[in-house]
N, C-alpha and C positions, 0 to 999 in steps of 0.2 A: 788503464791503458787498453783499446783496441786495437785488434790484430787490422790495421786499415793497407789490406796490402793487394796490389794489382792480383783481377781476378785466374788470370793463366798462373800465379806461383801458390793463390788458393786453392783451386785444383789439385796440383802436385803435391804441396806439404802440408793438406790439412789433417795429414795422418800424426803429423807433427803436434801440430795444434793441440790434438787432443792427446797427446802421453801427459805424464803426469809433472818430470823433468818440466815443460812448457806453462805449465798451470803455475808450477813453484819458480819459475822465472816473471812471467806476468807479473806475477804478487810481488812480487823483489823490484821488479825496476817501477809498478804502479806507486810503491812505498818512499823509493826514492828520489821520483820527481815532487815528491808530496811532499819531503823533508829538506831536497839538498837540493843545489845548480848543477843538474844534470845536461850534456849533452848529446847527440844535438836534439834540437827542439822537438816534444813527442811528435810533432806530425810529419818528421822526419827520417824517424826510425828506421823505415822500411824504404826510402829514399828509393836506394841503387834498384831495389826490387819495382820500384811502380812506373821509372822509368828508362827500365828494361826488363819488360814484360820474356814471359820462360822461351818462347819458340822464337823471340828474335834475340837470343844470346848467339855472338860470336866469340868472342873475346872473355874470359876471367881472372879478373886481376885482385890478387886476394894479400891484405892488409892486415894490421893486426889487431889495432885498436882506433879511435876517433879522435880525434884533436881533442886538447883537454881545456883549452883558454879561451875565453870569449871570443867570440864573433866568429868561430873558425869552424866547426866541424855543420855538416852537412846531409850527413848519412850516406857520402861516397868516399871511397878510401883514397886518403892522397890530395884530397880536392878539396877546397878552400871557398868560403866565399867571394861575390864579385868585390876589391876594393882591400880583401884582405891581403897583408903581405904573404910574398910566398914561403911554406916551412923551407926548410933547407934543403927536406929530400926530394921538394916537388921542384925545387928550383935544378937539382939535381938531373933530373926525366927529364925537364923542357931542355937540359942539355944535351942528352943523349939523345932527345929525339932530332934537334938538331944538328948532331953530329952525325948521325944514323942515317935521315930523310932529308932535309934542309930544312927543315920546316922551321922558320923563326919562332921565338919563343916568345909566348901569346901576353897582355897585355893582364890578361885574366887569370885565376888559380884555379877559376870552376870549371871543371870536369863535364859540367852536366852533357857538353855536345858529345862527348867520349860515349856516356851512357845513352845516347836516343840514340848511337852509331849500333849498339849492340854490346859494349862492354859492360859485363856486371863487376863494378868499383863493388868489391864485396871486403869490406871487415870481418874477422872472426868474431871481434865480439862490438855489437854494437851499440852501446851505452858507456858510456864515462863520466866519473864527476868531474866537476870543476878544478883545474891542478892536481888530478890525483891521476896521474898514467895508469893504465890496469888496473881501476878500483871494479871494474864489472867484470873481470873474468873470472872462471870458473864459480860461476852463476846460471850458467844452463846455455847461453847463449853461443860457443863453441857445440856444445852438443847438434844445434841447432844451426848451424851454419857448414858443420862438417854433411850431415846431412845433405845442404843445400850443393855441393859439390861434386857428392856422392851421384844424388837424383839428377844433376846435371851430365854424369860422367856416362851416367848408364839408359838413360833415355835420352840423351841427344846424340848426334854423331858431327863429329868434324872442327870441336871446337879447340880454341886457343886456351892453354893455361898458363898465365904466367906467375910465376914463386919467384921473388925476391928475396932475397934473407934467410936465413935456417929455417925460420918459423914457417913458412909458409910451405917452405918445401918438406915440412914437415906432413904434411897434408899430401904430396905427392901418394900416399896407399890409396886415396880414395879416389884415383884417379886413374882409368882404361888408358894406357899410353898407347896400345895398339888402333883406340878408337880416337885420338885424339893427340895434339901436338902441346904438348910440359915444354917450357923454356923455363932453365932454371940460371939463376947468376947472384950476387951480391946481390946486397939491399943497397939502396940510394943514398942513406944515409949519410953523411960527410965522414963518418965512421968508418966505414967500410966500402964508400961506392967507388975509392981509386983501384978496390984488390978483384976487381973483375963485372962491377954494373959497369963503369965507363968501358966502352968497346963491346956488350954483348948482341950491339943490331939485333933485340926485341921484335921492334916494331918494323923494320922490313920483314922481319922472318915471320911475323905473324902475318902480314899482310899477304906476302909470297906465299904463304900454305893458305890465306884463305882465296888466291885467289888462282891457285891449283884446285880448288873444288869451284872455282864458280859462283864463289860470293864475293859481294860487292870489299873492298878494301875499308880499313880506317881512316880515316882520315883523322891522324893525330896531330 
């Protein structure tokens, strides 16, 4: 497995790269595309990163793991491919953003336009087998993605964070709130997104702060 990842996040994390954590994660997920139906596709991996290069992040929207079932994951979190049905918690977003913005809800599950807009669709950990939820965490690849948050938090200014679910907002320490706007609520999930995702207006609120500094809006 190479690191094939847009050259502004090679810059920032190739401190990363080289710890030793990194070396023994490589070897682990190069092993188990070798052995298992791992997704998504290696050239995939680093997806959300190549297209959405470090200086044009507005937006981070942090996931937890990758779709585990054929045809679906992508290397952005929540997003699906063209053609694939939608999960449940993304059918879930296209509601709230409709309920939120108007914005009808889209034909598509891919995300991609989200990410060239400036939103990093970031997974914590971004490998999975085939049917196996959480087969690749605490493999290194957390280590490696709090990281990626972190170096977001402390050398950019002005960006969107948004945490769904516990897990996410778990992450909230590696994040400057004074430098940066945390929206935190429920996960989408069918589970949990009637006890405070439906009604948390997200995506106005992100848009309204970025467009109190003077950047262009989402268009979600």
């Amino acid at each position: 497995m190479q690191v094939k990842i847009h050259p502004s996040w090679q810059e920032h994390l190739q401190s990363e790269f080289d710890k030793p954590y990194f070396e023994r994660l490589v070897e682990f997920v190069r092993q188990e595309y070798a052995t298992a139906t791992v997704y998504p596709p290696g050239r995939l991996i680093f997806n959300a990163f190549n297209l959405c290069p470090f200086d044009k992040v507005k937006v981070v929207l942090i996931g937890q793991d990758p779709y585990h079932e054929p045809g679906q994951a992508q290397g952005l979190c929540f997003s699906v491919n063209d053609g694939v049905q939608f999960p449940p918690s993304l059918v879930n977003i296209f509601k709230e953003i409709n309920s939120d913005i108007g914005t009808p809800t889209p034909t598509s599950g891919d995300l991609t336009r989200w990410a060239q807009q400036g939103v990093l669709l970031l997974n914590a950990t971004l490998t999975v087998r085939e049917h196996m939820a959480g087969s690749h965490q605490r493999h290194g690849w957390e280590e490696f993605t709090d990281a990626v948050i972190r170096i977001l938090s402390t050398e950019r200014d002005g960006l969107v964070f948004i945490l769904w679910g516990s897990y996410a907002q778990s992450k909230s320490y590696l994040i400057d709130s004074r430098r940066h706007l945390i929206l935190r609520s429920a996960h989408p999930s069918p589970l949990s997104a009637h006890r405070g995702f439906f009604g948390n207006h997200h995506f106005s609120q992100a848009n309204a702060y970025l467009r109190s500094l003077g950047k262009e809006e989402i268009q979600w």
